[in-house]
N, C-alpha and C positions, 0 to 999 in steps of 0.2 A: 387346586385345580381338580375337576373333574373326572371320574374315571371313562367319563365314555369318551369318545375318538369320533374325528370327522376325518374319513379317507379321503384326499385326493387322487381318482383314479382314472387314469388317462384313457384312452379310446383311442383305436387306429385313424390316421387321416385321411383315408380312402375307403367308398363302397368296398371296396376292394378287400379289402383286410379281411381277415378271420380275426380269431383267438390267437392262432397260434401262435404271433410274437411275446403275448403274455408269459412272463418269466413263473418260475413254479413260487415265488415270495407272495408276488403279486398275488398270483390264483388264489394261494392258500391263504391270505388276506384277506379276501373279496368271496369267497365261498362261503362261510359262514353268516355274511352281510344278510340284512331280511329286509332294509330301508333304505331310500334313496331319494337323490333329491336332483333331479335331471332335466337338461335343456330342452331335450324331444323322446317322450315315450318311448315312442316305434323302435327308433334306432337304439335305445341303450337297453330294450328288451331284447330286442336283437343281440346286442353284443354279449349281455349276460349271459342269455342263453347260449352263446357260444361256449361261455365258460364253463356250463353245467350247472346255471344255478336254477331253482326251480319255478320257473315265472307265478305258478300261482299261489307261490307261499311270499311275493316281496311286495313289497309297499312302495307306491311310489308320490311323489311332490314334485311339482313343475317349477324351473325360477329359470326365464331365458328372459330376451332384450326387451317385453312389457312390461317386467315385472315394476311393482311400485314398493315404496319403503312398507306400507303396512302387510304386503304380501312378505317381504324381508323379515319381518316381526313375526309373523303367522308361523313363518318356518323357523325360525329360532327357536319357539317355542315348542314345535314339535321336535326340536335338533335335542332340547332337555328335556322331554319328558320322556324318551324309552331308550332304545337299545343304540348302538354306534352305527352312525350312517355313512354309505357313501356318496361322493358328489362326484357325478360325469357329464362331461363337454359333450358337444355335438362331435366335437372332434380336437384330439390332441389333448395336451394340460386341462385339466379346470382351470379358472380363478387368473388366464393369460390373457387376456383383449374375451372377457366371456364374463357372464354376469353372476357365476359363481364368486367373485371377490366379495361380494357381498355379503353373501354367507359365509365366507373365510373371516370376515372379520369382524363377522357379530359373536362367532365361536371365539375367536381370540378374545372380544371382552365377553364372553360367559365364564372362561375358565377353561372350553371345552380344548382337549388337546387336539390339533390339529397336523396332520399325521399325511407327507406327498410318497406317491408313488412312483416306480420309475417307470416312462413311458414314454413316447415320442411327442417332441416339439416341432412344429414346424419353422418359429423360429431360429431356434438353434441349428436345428438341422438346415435350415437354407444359408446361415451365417458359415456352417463347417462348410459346406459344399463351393461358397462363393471365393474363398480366395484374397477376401476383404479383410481389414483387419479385427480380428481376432482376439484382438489385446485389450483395444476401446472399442465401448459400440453402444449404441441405443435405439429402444423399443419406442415406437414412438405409438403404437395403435394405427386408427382410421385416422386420416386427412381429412380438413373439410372441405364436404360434400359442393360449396358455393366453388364457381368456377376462380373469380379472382381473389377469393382468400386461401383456393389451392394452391393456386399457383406462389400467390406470396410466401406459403409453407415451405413448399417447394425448396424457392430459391433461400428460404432460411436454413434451413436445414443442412443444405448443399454448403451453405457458408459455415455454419457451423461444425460441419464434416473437415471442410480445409482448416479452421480456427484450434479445433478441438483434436485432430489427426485422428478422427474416428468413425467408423459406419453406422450409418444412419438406417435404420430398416424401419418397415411400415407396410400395413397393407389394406385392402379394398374388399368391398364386398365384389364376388365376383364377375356379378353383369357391369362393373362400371372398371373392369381393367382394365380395357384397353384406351379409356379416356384420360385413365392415370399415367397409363406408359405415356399417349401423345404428351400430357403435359410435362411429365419431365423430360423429355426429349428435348420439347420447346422451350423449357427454362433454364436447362444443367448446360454449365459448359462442355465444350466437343472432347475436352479430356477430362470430365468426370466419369466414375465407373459406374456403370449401373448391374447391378446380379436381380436376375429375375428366376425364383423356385418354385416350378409349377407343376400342379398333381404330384409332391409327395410322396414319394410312395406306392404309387399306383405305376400301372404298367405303363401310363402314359407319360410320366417323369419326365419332364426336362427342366435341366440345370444352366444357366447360360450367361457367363460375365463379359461384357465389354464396353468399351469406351462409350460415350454418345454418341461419337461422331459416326463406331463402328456400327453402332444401331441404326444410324438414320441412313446408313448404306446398305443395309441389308432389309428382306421383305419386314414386315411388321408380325412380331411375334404372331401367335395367335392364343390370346390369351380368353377369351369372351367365356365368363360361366365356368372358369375353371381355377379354382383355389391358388394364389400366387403370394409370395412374399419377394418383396420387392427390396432392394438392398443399395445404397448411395454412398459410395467413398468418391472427394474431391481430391484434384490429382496432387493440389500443395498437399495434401495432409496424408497420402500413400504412404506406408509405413512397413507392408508384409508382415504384418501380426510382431513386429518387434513389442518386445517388453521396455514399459516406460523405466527411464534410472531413477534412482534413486536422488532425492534432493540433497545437497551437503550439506553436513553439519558442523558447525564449527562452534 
């Protein structure tokens, strides 16, 4: 293996954030960094600079949702020819529904060590917040965007929630939220749960689980243009985060 290192180094999920949830590991991690390989310029000069690092001594490389395999290749090559880089999201994890996986895993077959930081998920953190099960659960990404193959997703998924006694999470780009609420509304039965995690972290935060049926009685969130992870337990497969037994052996 490799002696240089690809940092996984997360990013706040809100305009909002500063630096200063950055833990002292982190910093002193990412302070020496001089290379980088990021989804939007603007924003992860921003946030460096937050940390103190000195914008016009770092190097930067672009890989977000254009990129193509030989751009993937471009950058690998520069991932081995100098010093240890690091990779940041527009926001939260690299390399979680973000096209940093890419470069994770050209570094995995270089040899290059590949090295995560701790920092906020929006995943995970909508999944603690929801109340859903905890025990089982699956990332499923974007849904597709075609209205009748959403919907079939939908009710797949929702099935597979009650089959499999686990939550199902996924999310949208954000002008098309509130098309994803109606349709699960319209697909999910009136006792599936739906948890909806919106703005993260930011002062506008709201957290909100209930039934369908409890949703289709109340106003319509207001979700338009605002970052959401959306969350599906089916009410056969309700469990309260119980831990699965163990199989017998005989």
């Amino acid at each position: 293996m490799q002696s240089r290192k690809l940092f996984l180094i997360p990013v706040g999920l809100a305009a909002e954030n500063s630096g200063d949830w950055v833990g002292a590991h982190v910093r002193n991690v990412v302070l020496p960094l001089r290379r980088f390989v990021v989804e939007h310029p603007k924003s992860a000069r921003q946030f460096l600079k937050q940390l103190g690092l000195p914008l016009q001594e770092l190097e930067f490389e672009v890989l977000d949702e254009h990129a193509k395999a030989h751009d993937v290749d471009r950058l690998a090559h520069w991932l081995e020819s100098g010093s240890d880089v690091g990779l940041l999201s527009e926001a939260g994890c690299p390399a979680i529904a973000d096209p940093g996986a890419a470069l994770v895993n050209r570094a995995h077959r270089l040899g290059i060590r590949v090295v995560p930081l701790i920092g906020p998920s929006s995943i995970v953190m909508a999944l603690m917040a929801s109340g859903l099960n905890g025990q089982r659960f699956a990332f499923n990404g974007y849904l597709p965007q075609s209205a009748p193959e959403r919907d079939a997703c939908i009710r797949d998924l929702e099935e597979r929630s009650r089959v499999l006694d686990q939550t199902e999470i996924f999310i949208e780009a954000p002008y098309r939220n509130d098309q994803l609420f109606r349709a699960i509304t319209a697909n999910c039965k009136a006792d599936t749960m739906l948890g909806l995690a919106t703005d993260l972290t930011s002062p506008t935060e709201e957290i909100s689980t209930k039934s369908i049926g409890q949703w289709l009685q109340c106003p319509p969130p207001q979700l338009h243009k605002r970052p959401t992870v959306f969350l599906v337990m089916a009410a056969e497969g309700r469990s309260a985060n119980r831990r699965s037994r163990p199989a017998n052996v005989h």
